[in-house]
KEROPA-321591 format. One record per residue: residue number from 1; x, y, z of N, C-alpha, C in turn. Coordinates in Angstrom, 1 decimal, decimal comma, m for minus. Example, Ala and Ser with C-alpha at 12.3 -4.5 7.8 and 13.67 -1.06 7.14 Angstrom:
2
{k 1; nx 13,2; ny m5,7; nz 7,8; cax 12,3; cay m4,5; caz 7,8; cx 13,2; cy m3,3; cz 7,8}
{k 2; nx 12,8; ny m2,2; nz 7,1; cax 13,7; cay m1,1; caz 7,1; cx 12,9; cy 0,0; cz 7,9}
This chain:
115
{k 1; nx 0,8; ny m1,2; nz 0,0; cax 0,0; cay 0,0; caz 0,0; cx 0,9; cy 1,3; cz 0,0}
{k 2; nx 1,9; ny 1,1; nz 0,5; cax 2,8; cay 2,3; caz 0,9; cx 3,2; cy 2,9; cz m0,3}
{k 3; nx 4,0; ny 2,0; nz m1,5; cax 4,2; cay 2,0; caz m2,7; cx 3,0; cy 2,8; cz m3,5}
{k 4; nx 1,6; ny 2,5; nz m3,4; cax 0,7; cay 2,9; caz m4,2; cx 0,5; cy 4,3; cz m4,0}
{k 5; nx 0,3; ny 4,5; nz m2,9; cax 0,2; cay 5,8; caz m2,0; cx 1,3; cy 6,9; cz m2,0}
{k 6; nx 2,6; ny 6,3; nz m2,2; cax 4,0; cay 7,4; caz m2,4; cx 3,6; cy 7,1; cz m4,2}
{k 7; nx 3,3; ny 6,2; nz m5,3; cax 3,3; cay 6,9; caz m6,3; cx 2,1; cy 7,4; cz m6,9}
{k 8; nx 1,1; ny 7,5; nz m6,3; cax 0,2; cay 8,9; caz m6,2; cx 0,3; cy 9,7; cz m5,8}
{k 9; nx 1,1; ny 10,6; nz m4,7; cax 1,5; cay 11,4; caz m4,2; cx 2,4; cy 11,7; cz m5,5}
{k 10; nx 3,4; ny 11,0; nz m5,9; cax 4,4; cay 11,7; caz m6,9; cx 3,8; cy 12,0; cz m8,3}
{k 11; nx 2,5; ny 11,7; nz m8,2; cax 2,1; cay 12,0; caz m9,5; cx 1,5; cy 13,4; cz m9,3}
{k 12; nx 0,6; ny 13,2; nz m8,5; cax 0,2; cay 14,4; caz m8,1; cx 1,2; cy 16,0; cz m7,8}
{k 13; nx 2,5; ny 15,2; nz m7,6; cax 3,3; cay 16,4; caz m7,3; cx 3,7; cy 17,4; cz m8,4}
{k 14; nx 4,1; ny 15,8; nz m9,5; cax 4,3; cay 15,9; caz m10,9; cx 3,0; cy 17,4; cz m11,7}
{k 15; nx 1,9; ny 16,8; nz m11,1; cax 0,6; cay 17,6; caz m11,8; cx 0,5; cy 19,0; cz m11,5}
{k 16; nx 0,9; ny 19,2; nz m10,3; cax 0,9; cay 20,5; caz m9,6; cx 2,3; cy 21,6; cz m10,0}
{k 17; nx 3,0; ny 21,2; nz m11,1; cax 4,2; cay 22,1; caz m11,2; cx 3,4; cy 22,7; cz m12,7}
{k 18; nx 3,7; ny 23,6; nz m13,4; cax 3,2; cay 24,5; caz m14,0; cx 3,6; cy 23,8; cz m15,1}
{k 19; nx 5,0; ny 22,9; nz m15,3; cax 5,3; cay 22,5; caz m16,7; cx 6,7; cy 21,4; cz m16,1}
{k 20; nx 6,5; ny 20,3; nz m17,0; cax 7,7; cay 19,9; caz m16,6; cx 8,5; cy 19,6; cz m17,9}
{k 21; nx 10,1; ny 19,8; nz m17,7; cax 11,0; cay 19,5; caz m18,1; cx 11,2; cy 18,8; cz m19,1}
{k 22; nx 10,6; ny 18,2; nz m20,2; cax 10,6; cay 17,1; caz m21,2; cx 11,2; cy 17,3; cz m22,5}
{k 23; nx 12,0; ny 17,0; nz m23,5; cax 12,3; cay 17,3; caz m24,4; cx 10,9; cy 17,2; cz m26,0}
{k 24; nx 10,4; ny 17,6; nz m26,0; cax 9,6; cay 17,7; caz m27,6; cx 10,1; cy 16,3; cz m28,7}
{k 25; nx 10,1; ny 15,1; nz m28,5; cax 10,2; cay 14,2; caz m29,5; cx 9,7; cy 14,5; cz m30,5}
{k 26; nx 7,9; ny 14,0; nz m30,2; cax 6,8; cay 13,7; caz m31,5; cx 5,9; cy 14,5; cz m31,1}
{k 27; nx 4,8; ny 14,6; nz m31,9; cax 3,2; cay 15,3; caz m31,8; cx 2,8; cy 14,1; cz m30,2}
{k 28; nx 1,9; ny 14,7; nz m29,5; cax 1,3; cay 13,6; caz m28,9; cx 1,9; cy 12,8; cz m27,5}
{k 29; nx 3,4; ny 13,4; nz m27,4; cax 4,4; cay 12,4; caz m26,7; cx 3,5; cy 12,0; cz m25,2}
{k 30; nx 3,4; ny 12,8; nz m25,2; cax 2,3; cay 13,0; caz m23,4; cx 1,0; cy 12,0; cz m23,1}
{k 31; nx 0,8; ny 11,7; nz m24,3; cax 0,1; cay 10,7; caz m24,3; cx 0,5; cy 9,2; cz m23,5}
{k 32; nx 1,8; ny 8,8; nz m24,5; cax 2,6; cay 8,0; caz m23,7; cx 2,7; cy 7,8; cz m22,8}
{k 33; nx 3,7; ny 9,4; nz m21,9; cax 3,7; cay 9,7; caz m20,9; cx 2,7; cy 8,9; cz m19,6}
{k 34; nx 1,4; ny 9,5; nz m20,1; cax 0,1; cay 9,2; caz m19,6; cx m0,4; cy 8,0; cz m19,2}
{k 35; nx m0,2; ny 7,4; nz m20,7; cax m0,5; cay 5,4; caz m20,2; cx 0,9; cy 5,0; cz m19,8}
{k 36; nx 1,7; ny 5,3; nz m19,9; cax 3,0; cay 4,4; caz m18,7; cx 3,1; cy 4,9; cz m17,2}
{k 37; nx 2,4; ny 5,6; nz m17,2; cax 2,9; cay 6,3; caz m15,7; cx 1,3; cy 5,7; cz m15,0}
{k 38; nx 0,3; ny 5,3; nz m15,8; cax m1,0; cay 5,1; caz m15,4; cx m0,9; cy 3,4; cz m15,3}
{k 39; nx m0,2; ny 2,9; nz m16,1; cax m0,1; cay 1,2; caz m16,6; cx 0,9; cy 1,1; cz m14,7}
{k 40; nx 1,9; ny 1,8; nz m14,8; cax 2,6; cay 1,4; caz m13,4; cx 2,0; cy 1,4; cz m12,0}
{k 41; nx 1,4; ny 2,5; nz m12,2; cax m0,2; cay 2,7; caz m11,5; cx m0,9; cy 1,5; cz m11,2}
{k 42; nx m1,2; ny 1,2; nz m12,0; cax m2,3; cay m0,1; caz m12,3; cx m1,7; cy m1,4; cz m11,7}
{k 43; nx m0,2; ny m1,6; nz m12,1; cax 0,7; cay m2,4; caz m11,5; cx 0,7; cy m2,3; cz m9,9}
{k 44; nx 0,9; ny m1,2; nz m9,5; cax 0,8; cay m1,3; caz m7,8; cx m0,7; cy m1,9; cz m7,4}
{k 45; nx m1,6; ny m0,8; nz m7,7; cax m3,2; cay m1,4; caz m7,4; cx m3,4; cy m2,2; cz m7,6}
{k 46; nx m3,0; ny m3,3; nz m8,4; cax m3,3; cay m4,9; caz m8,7; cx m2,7; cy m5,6; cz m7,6}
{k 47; nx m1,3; ny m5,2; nz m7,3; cax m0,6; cay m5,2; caz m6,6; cx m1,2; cy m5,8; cz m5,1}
{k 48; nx m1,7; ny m4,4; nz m5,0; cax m2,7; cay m4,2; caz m3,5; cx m3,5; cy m5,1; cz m3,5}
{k 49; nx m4,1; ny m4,8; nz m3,8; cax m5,7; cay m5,6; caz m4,0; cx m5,8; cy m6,8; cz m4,0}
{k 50; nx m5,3; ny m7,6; nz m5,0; cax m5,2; cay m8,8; caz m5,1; cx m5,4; cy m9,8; cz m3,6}
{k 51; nx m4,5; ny m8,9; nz m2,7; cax m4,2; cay m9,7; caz m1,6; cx m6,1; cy m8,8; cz m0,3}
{k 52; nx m6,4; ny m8,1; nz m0,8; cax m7,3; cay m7,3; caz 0,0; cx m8,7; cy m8,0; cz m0,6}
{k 53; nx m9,0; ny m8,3; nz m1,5; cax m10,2; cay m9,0; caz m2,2; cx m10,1; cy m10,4; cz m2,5}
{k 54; nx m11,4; ny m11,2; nz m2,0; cax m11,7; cay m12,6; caz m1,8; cx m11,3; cy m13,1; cz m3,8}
{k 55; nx m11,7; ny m12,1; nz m4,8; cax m11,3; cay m12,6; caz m6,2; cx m10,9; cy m11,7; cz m7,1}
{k 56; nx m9,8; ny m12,5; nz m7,7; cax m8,7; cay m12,0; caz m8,6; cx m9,7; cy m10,5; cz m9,7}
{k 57; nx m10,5; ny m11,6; nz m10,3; cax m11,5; cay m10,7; caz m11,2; cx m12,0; cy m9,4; cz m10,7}
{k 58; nx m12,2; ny m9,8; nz m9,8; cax m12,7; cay m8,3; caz m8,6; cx m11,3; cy m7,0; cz m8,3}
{k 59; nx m10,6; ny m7,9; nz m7,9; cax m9,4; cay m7,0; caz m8,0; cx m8,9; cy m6,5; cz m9,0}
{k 60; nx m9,6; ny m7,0; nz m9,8; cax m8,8; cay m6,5; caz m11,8; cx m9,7; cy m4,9; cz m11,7}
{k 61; nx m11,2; ny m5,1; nz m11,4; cax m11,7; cay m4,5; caz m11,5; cx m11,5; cy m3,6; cz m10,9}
{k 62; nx m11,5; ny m3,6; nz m9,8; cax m11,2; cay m2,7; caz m8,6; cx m9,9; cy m1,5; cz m9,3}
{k 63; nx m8,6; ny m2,3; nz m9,3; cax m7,6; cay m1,9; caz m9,6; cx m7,8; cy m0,6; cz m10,8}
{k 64; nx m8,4; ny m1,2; nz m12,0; cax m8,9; cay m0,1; caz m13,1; cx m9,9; cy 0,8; cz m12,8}
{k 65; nx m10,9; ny 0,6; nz m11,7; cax m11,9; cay 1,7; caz m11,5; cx m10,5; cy 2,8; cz m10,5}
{k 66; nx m10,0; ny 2,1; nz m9,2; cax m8,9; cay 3,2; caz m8,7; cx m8,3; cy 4,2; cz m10,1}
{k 67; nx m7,3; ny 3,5; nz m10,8; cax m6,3; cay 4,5; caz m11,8; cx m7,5; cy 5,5; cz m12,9}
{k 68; nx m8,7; ny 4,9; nz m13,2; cax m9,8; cay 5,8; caz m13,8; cx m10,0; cy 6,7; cz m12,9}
{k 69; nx m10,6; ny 6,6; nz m11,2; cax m10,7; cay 7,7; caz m10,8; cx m9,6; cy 8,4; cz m10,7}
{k 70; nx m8,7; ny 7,9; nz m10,0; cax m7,8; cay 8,9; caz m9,5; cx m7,1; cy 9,8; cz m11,3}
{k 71; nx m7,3; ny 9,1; nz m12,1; cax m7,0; cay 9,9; caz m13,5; cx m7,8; cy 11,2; cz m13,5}
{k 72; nx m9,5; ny 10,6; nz m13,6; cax m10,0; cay 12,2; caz m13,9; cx m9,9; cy 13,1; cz m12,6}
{k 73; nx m9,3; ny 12,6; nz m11,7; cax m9,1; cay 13,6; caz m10,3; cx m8,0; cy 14,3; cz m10,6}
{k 74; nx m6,9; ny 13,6; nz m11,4; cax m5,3; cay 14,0; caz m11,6; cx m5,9; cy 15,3; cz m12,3}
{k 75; nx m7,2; ny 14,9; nz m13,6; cax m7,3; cay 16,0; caz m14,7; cx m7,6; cy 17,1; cz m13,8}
{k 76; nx m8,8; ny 16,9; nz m13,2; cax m9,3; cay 18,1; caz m12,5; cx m7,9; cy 18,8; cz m11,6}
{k 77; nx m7,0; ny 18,1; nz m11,0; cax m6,8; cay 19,0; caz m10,4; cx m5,6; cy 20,0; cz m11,2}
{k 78; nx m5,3; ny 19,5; nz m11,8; cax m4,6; cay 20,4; caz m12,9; cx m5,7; cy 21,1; cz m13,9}
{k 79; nx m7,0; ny 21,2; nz m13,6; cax m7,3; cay 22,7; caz m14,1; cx m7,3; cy 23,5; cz m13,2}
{k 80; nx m6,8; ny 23,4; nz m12,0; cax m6,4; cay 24,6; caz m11,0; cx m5,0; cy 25,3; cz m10,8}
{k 81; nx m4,0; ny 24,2; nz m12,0; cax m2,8; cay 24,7; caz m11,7; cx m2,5; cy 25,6; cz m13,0}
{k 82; nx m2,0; ny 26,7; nz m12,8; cax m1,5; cay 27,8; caz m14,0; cx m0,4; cy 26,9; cz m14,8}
{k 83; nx m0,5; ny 27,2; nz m15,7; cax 0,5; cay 26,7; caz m17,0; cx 0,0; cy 25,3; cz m17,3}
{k 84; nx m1,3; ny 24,4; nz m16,4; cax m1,5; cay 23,3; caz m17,0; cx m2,9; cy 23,1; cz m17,2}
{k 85; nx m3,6; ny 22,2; nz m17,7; cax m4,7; cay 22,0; caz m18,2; cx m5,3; cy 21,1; cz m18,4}
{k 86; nx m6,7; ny 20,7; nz m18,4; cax m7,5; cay 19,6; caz m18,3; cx m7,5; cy 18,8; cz m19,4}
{k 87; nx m7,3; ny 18,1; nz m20,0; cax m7,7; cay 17,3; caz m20,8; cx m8,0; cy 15,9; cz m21,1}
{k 88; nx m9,8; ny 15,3; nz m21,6; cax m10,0; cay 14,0; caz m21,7; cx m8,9; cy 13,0; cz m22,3}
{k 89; nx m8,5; ny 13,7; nz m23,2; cax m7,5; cay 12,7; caz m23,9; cx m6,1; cy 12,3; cz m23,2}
{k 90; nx m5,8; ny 12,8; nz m21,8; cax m4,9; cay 12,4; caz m20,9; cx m5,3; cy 11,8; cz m20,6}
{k 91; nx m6,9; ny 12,0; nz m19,9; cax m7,4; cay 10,9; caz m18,9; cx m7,7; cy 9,7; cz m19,9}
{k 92; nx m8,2; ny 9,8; nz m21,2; cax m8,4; cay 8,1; caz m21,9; cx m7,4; cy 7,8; cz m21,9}
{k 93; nx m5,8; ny 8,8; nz m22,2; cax m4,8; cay 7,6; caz m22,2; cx m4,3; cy 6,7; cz m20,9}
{k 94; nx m4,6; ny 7,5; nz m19,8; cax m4,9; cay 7,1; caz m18,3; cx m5,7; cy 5,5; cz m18,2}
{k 95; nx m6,6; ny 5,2; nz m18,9; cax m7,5; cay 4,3; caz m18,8; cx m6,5; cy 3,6; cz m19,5}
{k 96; nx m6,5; ny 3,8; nz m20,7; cax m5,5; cay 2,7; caz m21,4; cx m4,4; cy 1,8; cz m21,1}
{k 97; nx m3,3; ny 3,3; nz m20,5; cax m2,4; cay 2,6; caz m20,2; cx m2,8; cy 1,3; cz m18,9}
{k 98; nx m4,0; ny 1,8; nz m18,1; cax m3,6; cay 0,7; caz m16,7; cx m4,6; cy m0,4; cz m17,2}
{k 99; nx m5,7; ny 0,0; nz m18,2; cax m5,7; cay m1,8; caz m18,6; cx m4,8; cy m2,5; cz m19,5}
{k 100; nx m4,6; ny m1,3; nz m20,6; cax m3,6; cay m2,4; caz m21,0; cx m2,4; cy m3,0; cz m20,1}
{k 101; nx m1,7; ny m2,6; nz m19,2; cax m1,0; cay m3,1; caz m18,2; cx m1,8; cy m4,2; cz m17,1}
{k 102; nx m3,0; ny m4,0; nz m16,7; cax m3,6; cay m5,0; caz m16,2; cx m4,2; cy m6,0; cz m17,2}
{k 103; nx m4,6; ny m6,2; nz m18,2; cax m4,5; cay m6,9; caz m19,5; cx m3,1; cy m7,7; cz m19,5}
{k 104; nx m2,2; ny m7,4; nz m19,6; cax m1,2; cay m8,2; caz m19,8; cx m0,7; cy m8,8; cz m18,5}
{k 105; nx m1,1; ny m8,0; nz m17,2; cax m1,0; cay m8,7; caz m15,8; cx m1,3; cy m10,0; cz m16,0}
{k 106; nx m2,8; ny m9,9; nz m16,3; cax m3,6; cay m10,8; caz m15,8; cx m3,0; cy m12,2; cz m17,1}
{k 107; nx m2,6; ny m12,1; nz m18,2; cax m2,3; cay m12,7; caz m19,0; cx m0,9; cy m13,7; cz m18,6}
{k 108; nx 0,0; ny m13,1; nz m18,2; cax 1,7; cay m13,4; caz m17,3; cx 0,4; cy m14,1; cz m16,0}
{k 109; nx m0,4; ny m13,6; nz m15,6; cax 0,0; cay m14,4; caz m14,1; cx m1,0; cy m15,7; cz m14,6}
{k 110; nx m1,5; ny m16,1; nz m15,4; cax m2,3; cay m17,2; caz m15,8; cx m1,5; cy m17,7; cz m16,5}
{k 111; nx m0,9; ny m17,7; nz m17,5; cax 0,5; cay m18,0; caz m18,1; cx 1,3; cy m19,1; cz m17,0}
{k 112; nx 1,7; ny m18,6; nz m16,0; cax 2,0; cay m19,0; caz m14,8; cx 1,7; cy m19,9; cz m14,1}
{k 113; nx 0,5; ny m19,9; nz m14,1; cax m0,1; cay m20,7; caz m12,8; cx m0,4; cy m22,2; cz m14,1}
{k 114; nx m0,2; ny m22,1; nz m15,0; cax m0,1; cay m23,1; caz m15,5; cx 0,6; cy m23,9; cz m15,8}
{k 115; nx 1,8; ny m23,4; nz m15,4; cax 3,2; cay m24,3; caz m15,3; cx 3,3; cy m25,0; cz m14,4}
């Protein structure tokens, strides 16, 4: 839990600075940004949970409703910070990235259990 909790705090801290530091690759790069930092996300919350809920499926679920909320919370609260701004298409890449990362979780740990 500790882990989950310090990297939503760092995201959050991330959200609250006016601009960060990134070099300009491609059109879009933030997108990325967005589903890897949300997919790692999703990694801890699975993480969690797993071990807090009677079923795995539940915890899948659980896990992806957490990284959705706490995404459009991320959005909202960066429409209160100067220099940054709200946008759905952070938050869908937010969804993406943590199921596609719980998508492939769940894929590896069944993979697994079958050996």
């Amino acid at each position: 839990m500790a882990l989950l909790v310090g990297y939503c705090s760092f995201i959050f801290y991330l959200s609250h600075q006016p601009s960060l530091p990134v070099p300009a690759l491609f059109q879009h790069q933030d997108k990325f940004f967005h589903a890897g930092a949300y997919g790692l996300m999703a990694l801890l919350a699975i993480s969690f949970f797993k071990y807090q809920l009677n079923r795995f499926s539940v915890a899948l679920t659980v896990a992806f409703i957490f990284c959705a909320f706490y995404g459009v919370t991320d959005e909202w609260h960066q429409s209160f910070v100067e220099g940054r701004q709200a946008d759905i298409l952070d938050w869908l890449a937010d969804c993406f990235g943590a199921l596609l990362a719980l998508w492939f979780y769940n894929k590896a740990k069944r993979y697994l259990v079958a050996f």
